[in-house]
C-alpha positions in Angstrom: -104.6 80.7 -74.2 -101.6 82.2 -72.9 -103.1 82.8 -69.4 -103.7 78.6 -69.3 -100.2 78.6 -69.9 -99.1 80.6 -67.1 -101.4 79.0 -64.9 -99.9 75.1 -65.6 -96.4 77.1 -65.9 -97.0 78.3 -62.4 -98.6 75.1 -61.2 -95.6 73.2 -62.3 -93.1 75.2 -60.6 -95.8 75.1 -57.2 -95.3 71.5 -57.4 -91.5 71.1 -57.8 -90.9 73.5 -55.4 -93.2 71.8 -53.0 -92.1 68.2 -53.5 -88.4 69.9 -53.0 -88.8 71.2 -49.8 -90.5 68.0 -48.3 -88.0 66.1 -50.1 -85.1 68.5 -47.9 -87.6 68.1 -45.1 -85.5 64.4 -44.5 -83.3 66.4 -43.0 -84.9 67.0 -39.9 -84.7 63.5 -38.0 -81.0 63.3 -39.3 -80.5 65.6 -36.6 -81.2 69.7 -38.2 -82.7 71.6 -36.3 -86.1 74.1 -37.8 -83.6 77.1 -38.4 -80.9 75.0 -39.5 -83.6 73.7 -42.2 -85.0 76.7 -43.1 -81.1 78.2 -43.4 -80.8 75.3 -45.7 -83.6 75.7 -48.3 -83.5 79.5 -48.4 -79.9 78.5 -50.2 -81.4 76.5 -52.7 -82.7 77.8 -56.0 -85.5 75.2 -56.3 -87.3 75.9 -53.3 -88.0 79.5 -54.7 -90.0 77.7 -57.2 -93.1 77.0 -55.1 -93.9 80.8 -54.0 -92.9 81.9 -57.7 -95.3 79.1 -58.9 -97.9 80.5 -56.4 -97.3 84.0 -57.9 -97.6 83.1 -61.5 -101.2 81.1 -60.6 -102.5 83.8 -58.8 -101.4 86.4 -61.8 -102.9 83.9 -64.2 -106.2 83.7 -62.3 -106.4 87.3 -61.6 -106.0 88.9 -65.0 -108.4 85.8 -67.0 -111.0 87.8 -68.9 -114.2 87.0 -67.6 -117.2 86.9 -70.1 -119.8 87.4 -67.4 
């Protein structure tokens, strides 16, 4: 039970993270440039969330007990 729970904890944070960084990704035609962008969302907290989210599934899928 508790590895289900780190893999939708994980998969939640994936997908925040993920809709954060193409929500910053308006950005671009406002006139930022790529490293101007990626300056940008290495400052904000959030977009750690989808490689943390990432880690956590992989973890969680890793370590599941298999019965076979």
């Amino acid at each position: 039970m508790g590895y289900i729970f780190i893999f939708l904890l994980g998969f939640g944070l994936a997908v925040t993270g993920g809709v954060t960084i193409i929500a910053y990704s308006n950005f671009l035609p406002a006139g930022l440039t790529w490293i101007e962008y990626f300056i940008f969302i290495k400052g904000r907290i959030e977009c750690y969330f989808l490689p943390i989210g990432f880690l956590l599934m992989a973890i969680a899928i890793s370590r599941y007990p298999n019965n076979s």
